[in-house]
C-alpha positions in Angstrom: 4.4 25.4 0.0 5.6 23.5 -3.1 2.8 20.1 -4.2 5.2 17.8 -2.9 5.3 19.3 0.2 1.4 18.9 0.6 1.3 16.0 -0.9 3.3 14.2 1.6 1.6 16.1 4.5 -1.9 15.1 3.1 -0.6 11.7 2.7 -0.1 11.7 6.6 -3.4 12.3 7.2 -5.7 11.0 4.4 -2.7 8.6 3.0 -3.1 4.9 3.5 0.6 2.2 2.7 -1.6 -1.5 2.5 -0.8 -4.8 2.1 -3.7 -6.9 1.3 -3.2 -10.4 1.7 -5.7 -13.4 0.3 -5.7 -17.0 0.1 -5.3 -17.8 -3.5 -5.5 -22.0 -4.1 -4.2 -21.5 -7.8 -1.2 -19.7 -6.7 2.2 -21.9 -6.1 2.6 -20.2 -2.5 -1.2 -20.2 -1.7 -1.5 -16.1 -1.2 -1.7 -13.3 -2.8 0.1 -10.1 -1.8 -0.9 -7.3 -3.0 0.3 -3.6 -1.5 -1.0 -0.2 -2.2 -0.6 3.4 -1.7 -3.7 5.1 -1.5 -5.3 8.2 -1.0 -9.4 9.2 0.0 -11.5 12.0 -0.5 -15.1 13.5 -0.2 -16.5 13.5 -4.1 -16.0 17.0 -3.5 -12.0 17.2 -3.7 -12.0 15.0 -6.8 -9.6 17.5 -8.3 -7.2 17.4 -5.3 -6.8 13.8 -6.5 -6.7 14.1 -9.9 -3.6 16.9 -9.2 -1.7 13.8 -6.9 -2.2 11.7 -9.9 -1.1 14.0 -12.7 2.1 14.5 -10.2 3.1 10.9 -9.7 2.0 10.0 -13.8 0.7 6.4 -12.1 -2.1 5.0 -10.7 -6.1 5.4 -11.0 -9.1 7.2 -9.2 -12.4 5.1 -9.0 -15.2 6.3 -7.1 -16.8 4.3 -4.1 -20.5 4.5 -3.5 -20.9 3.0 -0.2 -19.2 6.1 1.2 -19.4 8.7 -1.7 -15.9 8.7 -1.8 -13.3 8.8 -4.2 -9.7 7.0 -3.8 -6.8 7.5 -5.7 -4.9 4.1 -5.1 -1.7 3.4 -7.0 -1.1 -1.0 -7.1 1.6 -1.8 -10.0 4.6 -2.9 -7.7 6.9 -1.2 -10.5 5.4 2.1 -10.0 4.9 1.8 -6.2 8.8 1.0 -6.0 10.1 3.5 -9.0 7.8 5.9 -8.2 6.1 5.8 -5.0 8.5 5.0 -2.6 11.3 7.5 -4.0 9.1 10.1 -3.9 8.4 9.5 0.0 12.3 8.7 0.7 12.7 12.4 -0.4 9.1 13.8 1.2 9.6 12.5 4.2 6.4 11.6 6.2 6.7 13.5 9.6 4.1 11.6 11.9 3.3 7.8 12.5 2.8 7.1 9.2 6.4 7.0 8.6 6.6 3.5 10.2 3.8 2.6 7.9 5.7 4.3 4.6 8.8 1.9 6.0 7.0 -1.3 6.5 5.3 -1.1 3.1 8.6 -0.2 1.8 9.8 -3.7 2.8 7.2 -5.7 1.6 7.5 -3.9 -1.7 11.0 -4.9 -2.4 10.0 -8.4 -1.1 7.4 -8.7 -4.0 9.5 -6.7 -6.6 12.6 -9.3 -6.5 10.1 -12.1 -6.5 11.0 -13.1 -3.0 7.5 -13.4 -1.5 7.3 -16.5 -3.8 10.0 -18.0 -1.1 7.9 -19.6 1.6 10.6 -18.2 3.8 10.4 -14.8 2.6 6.6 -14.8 2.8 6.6 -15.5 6.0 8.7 -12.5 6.8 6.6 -10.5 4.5 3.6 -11.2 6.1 4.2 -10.4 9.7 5.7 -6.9 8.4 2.4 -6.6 7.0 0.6 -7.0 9.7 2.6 -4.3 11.4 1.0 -1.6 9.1 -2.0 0.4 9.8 -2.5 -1.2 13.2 -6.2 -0.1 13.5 -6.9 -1.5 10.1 -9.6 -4.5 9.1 -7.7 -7.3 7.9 -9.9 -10.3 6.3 -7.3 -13.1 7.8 -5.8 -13.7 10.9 -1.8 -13.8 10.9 -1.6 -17.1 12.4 -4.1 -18.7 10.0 -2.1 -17.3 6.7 0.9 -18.3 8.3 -0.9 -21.8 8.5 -1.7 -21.7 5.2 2.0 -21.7 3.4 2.3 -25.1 2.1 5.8 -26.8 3.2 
C-alpha cells in the first residue's frame, strides 16, 4: 500500500473536514468561518502524524492535554484548497466521510473567493456546514447564526 493510500483510508476513520463557526462583533459579516482538516492520535503514534504532515508540506501538530492526544490540523484556506482538497479528489475517501470531504469542499471555495463575506453566500455556507460531521458539538445553533447576519 502506497502513503496516500493509507492516508486517505486513516483519514476515514481518525480524519475530521470542520467548519467552525463564531460570532465575531468586529467582523463586517458578524462571523467567523473557519474550516479544517484534521487528524487525531494517541501521543503514542506521534510519528504517524508527523509522516501525514511531511507528505502534505502544510499544517501543524500540537498536543492536547485534556485527552493526551495529538492532532495534526491543517487551517490556511490556501493550503486546504491547493493542497488538501486535491489530494482527496484523487484519494478518494470510500465511506461516509466522503459527504463530509464534499461539504467542506464547498465551504472552502466559498471562503477562498471571498464569498462568505456575501451575506447571501454565508447563509449558504453555513447550512452546508452544518451538514458536516452530523454527530459533532457545535457551540451555536443554526438558526441563531443565521439570526445573527446583519441585513
Amino acid at each position: 500500500m502506497n502513503l496516500d493510500s493509507f492516508i486517505s483510508g486513516f483519514t476515514e476513520g481518525e480524519g475530521c473536514f470542520c467548519v467552525s463557526l463564531n460570532l465575531r462583533s468586529k467582523l463586517n459579516t458578524g462571523i467567523e468561518v473557519r474550516p479544517s482538516f484534521s487528524i487525531s492520535q494517541n501521543k503514542r503514534n506521534l510519528q504517524l502524524l508527523k509522516t501525514i504532515m511531511e507528505r502534505f508540506n502544510c499544517g501543524a501538530i500540537r498536543f492536547s492535554r485534556n485527552d493526551q492526544n495529538y492532532k495534526y490540523e491543517v487551517r490556511s484556506i490556501k493550503d486546504l484548497v491547493k493542497i488538501i482538497i486535491p489530494f482527496f479528489e484523487t484519494n478518494t475517501l470510500l465511506g461516509v466521510k466522503e459527504n463530509d470531504f464534499q461539504n467542506f469542499k464547498k465551504v472552502c471555495e466559498i471562503v477562498y473567493q471571498n464569498l462568505h463575506l456575501n451575506k447571501e453566500k454565508l447563509r449558504e455556507l453555513i447550512e452546508i456546514a452544518y451538514r458536516l460531521n452530523g454527530s459533532g458539538k457545535r457551540k451555536y445553533k443554526q438558526e441563531e447564526l443565521l439570526k445573527h447576519i446583519v441585513s
